[in-house]
N, C-alpha and C positions, 0 to 999 in steps of 0.2 A: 519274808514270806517264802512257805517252803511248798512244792510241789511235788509228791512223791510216787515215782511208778513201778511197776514189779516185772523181770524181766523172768516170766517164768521160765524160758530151757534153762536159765543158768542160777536160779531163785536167789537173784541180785536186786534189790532196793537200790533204786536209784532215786539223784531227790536232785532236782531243778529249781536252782534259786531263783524267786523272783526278786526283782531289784522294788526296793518301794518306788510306789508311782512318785512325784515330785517334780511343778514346772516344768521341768528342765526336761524330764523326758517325755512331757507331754507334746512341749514345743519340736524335741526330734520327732517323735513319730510323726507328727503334723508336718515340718520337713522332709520326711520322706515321700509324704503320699503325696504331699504338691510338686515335688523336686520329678517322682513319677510322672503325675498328670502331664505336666508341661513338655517332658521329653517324650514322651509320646504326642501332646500334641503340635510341639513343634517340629521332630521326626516323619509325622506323617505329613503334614504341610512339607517339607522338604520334598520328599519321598515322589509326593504328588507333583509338585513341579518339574520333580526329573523328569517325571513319565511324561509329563504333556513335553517335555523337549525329546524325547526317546524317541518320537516317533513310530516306530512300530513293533518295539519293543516298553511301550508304554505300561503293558499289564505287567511284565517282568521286573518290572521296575516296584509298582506299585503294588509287588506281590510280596516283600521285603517289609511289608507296613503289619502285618497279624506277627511275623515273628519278633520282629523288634518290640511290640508289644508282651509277648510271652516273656522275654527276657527280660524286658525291663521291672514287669510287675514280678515277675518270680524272684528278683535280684533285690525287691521294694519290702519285699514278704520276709526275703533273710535277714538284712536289717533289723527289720521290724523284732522280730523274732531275739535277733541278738542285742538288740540294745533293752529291750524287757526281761528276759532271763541269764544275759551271759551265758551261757553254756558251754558244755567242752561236745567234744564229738559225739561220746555216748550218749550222754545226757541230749542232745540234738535230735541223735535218731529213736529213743523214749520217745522224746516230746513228738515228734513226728507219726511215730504210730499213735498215739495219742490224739493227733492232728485226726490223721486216716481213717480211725475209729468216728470220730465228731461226723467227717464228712459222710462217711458210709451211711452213719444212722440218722441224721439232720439236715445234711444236705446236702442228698445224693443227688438230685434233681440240678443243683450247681454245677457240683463237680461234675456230671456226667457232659454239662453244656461245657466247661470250662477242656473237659477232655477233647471234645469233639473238636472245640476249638483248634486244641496243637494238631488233630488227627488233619484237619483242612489244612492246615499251616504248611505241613510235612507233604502228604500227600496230593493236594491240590485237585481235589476234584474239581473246583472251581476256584477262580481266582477275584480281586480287584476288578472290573470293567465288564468282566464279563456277563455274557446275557443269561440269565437260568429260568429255569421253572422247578419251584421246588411247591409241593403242600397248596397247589393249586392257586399260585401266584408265578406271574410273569413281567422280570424286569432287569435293571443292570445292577448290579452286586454294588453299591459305595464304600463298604467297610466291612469287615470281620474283626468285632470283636473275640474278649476271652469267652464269654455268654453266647453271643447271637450276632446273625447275619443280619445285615442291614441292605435291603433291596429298594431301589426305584422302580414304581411301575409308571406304566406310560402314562397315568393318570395323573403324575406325580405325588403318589401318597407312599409315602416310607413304610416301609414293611419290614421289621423285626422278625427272624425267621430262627427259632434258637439250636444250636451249632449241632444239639445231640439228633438233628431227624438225619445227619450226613447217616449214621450206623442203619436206619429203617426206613429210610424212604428215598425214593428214587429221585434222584436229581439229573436233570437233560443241561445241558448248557450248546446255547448254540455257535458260540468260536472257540470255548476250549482252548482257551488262553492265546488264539488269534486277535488280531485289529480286524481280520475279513469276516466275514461274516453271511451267511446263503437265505437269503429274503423270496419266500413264498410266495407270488401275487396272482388272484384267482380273478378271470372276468369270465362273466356270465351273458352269453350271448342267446337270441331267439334260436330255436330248433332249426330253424327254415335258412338262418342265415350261412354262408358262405363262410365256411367253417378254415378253409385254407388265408382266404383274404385275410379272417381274422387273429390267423397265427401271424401271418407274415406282417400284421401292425402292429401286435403287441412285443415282437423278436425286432422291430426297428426302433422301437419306442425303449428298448431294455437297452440294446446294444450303444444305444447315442443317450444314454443318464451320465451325466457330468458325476456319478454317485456310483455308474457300476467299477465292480474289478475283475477282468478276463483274464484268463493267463490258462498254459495250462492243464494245470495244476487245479484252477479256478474257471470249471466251463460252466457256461449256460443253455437253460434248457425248455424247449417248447412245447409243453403238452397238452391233448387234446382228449377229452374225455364225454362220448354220447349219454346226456339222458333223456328221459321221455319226453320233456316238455322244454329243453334246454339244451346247450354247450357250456362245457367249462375247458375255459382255455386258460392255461397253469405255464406263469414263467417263472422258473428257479433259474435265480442268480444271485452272484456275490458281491455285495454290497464293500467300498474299499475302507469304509470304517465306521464299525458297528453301529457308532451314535447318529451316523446318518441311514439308521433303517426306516424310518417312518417317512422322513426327506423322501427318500427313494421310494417306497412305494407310492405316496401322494405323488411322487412328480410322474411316474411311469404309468399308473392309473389313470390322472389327467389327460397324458397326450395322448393313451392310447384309444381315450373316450372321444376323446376332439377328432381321430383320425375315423374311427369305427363307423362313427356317425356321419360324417363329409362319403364313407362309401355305402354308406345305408343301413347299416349292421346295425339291428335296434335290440335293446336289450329284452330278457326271456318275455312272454306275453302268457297269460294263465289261459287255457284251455278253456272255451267259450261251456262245455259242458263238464262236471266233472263224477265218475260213476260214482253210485252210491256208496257202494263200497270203500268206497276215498274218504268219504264221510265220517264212515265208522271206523277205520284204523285209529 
């Protein structure tokens, strides 16, 4: 079976043999794709054990896992490719625009995730472990495939995120390929209460978390902020690894409740009257 293409600058016929199909290369391409599968996913099982011994170079580690994958399936596609047409070089980069043409008009929508893919791979806007918020989900990054991003949110429900929204849409990550990480924690206290007392509990209760990281590099911070019917008392600090962000707000919430309250600090109380006008906003 012949496949024939036209190279118009140089109006050359070119013809790409294909081999007839027959067990035997069925059985190879079938060895290919499995021979793939496997080394990616025994590569990234590797991969991943490094990083949990890496310590704080765990993301760097585990950042190694989208490329090995780029190369392995692109390595799985040449194969593929040459054991079904044999080809010499010419004839390869033919079939190739030929390739480029299919993807352009059929499935651009692939190729654009699959692109995006190496653009993360290369550039690393975000990585493996890290925390992001992309498309209005918030969670740690598991995998990057060639297609899509694979996120946990704290909920833990998997979230498919596909690679091409890196080129339109804005992605935050909050370590940026750090293990540290800077945890928000808001308490809302009554208007009337002792607004100093209750920095100086929630700044003992941050500074003694068996969870915070000070350094620095890595300071923390106690703010205070009036409103009409309320206090919000805000501690930023850094947490010494990421996966214990929620650890760390539960435990620094907890004591800082158990202390607030032992000094009288009760939480906001609604306005026994509220104007009308509050009504209708």
């Amino acid at each position: 079976m012949v496949l024939t293409t036209l190279n118009e600058t140089e109006g050359i016929v070119a013809e790409l043999p294909f081999r007839e199909f027959d067990p035997g290369m069925i059985l190879q391409i079938v060895y290919i794709i499995v021979l793939a599968y496997i080394l990616v996913m025994v590569l990234s099982f590797v991969f991943r054990k490094i990083g949990d011994m890496a310590g704080s170079h765990r993301i760097t580690a585990t950042m190694l896992i989208p490329l090995l994958k780029i190369v392995i399936y692109a390595s799985a596609i040449y194969f593929i490719v040459a054991t079904v047409l044999q080809p010499s070089l010419s004839q390869l980069i033919a079939f190739s625009g030929l390739f480029g043409a299919a993807l352009g008009f059929g499935l651009k929508d692939i190729f654009a995730d699959i692109i995006g893919g190496i653009v993360i791979a290369f550039e690393r806007p975000y990585q493996i472990g890290d925390k992001i918020s992309v498309l209005g989900t918030y969670g740690e990054v598991k995998d990057i495939g060639l297609r899509s991003t694979r996120v946990i949110t704290p909920d833990d429900s998997s979230v498919s995120i596909p690679n091409f929204s890196v080129f339109n849409e804005a992605t935050a990550s909050a370590n940026a390929g750090k293990t540290e990480m800077m945890v928000v924690i808001d308490l809302f206290v009554d208007a009337e209460s002792d607004a100093g007392a209750a920095m100086d509990i929630l700044r003992d209760a941050v500074v003694t978390s068996k969870y915070v990281y000070i350094s620095p590099s890595r300071p923390y911070t106690i703010l205070l902020e009036d409103f009409p019917f309320y206090k919000r008392i805000r501690a930023k600090a850094y947490v010494n690894d990421l996966r214990s962000e929620f650890e760390f707000r539960s435990e620094v919430t907890r004591r800082a409740w158990i202390a607030l309250q032992r000094e009288g600090i009760q939480p906001p109380r609604f306005p026994a009257h509220i104007p009308e006008a509050s009504h209708n906003k």
